[in-house]
N, C-alpha and C positions, 0 to 999 in steps of 0.2 A: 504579571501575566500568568495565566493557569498553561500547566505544560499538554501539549496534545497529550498524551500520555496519558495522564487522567483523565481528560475525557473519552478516549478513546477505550477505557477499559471499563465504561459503564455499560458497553454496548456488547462485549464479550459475552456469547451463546447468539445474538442472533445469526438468522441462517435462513439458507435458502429453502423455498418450498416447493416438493417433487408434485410433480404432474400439472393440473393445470393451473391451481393455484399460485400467486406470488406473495412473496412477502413485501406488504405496502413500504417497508422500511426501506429494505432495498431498492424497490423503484424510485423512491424519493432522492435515494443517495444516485442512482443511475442518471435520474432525470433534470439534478441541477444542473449539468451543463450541456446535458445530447440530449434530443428527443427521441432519438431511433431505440434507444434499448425498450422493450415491449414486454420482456419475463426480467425474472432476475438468475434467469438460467445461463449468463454471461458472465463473461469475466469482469471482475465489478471489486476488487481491491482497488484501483486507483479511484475509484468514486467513493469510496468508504475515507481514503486518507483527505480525496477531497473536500467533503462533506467533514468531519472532523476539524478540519484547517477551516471551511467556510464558518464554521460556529464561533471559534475564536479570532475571526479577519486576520485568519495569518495569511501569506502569499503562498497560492495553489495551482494546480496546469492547468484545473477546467478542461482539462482534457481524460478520456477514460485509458490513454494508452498508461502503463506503467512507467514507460521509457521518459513519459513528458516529467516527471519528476526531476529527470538528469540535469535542466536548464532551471529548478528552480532551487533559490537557496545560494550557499557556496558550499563546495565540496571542502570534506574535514577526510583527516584518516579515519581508521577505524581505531584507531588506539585514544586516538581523542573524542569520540562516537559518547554522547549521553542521552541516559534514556530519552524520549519522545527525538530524538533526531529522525530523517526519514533516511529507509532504508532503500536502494534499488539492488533487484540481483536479476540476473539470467534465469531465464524459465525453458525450460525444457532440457533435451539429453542432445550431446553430440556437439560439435563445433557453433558456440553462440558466436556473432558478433559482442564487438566493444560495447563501450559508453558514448561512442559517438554515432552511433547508430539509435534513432529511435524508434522508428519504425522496425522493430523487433518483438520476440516473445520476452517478456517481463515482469518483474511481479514488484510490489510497492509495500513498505509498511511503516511502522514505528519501531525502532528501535527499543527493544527489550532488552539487551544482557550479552554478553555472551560463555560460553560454556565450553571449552575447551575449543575443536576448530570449527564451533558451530556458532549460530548468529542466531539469538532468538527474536521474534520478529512479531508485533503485535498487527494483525490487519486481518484485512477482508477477504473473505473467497478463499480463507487456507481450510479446505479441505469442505467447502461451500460454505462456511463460519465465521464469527469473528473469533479468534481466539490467538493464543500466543505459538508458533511453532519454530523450531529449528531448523535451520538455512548451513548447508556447507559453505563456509568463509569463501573455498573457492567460484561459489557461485556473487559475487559482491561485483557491482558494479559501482556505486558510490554511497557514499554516506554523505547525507544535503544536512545542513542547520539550513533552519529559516530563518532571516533578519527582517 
C-alpha cells in the first residue's frame, strides 16, 4: 500500500487563488463530499487529507470539519506517530476544547516529523498552501493510523 505521505507530497505548492478566481484543484478536493463550498477561499485542510485518503480507498470523514478526523482510524501516541499517520490539533488562541468535541476550530494533516516541541505537519490550508509546517505539541489533539 502507497503511504498517504507520498502522495500527498506531490501536491505541495498548490494554493489558493486571491480574488475572484479559484483554484479548480481545490474545489475538486472541497466538492467530494459538500456542495456548499463555492471558492476555495475556506477552510479546506480536512478536504485535502480527504481527497488524498479518497485516492488510495483508505477510511476518510467525508466531512470538511478537521475535528471529524478524531473518530477515524485508532488513536496512537505521539511517540509511536509515523510519517503519513493523520495529525488533529486545536486551531486557534485561548482555551480550545478537547478531543471529544468536534464541532470545534481544527486543523488536520499528515504527519511529517517532529523537531523538538514542534509537530511538523504535511496539509492543506497551511498558510492557504499545501506544504509542510510546524505545530506546538501543545496544540495536538490526536494522532489516528488508518486501518
Amino acid at each position: 500500500m502507497c503511504n498517504p505521505f507520498h502522495i500527498a507530497e506531490r501536491f505541495i505548492g498548490i494554493q489558493e487563488v486571491g480574488g475572484a478566481v479559484d483554484n479548480p484543484m481545490i474545489l475538486s478536493m472541497l466538492k467530494l463530499d459538500m456542495d456548499w463550498p463555492e471558492h476555495d477561499e475556506v477552510p479546506w485542510c480536512s478536504a485535502f487529507v480527504n481527497y488524498i485518503c479518497w485516492l488510495l480507498r483508505l477510511p476518510r470523514s467525508k466531512d470538511l470539519r478537521a475535528r471529524s478526523w478524531l473518530s477515524i482510524g485508532r488513536g496512537i501516541q505521539l511517540d509511536d506517530a509515523e510519517v503519513g499517520d493523520i495529525v488533529v490539533l486545536k486551531r486557534g488562541s485561548g482555551d480550545q476544547p478537547g478531543p471529544e468535541v468536534i464541532d470545534a476550530p481544527g486543523h488536520v494533516g499528515f504527519y511529517a516529523g517532529r523537531a523538538g516541541d514542534f509537530i511538523e505537519v504535511l496539509g492543506g490550508n497551511q498558510s492557504d498552501t499545501v506544504k509542510v509546517s510546524r505545530y506546538p505539541k501543545s496544540k495536538l489533539l490526536s494522532v489516528r493510523r488508518l486501518v
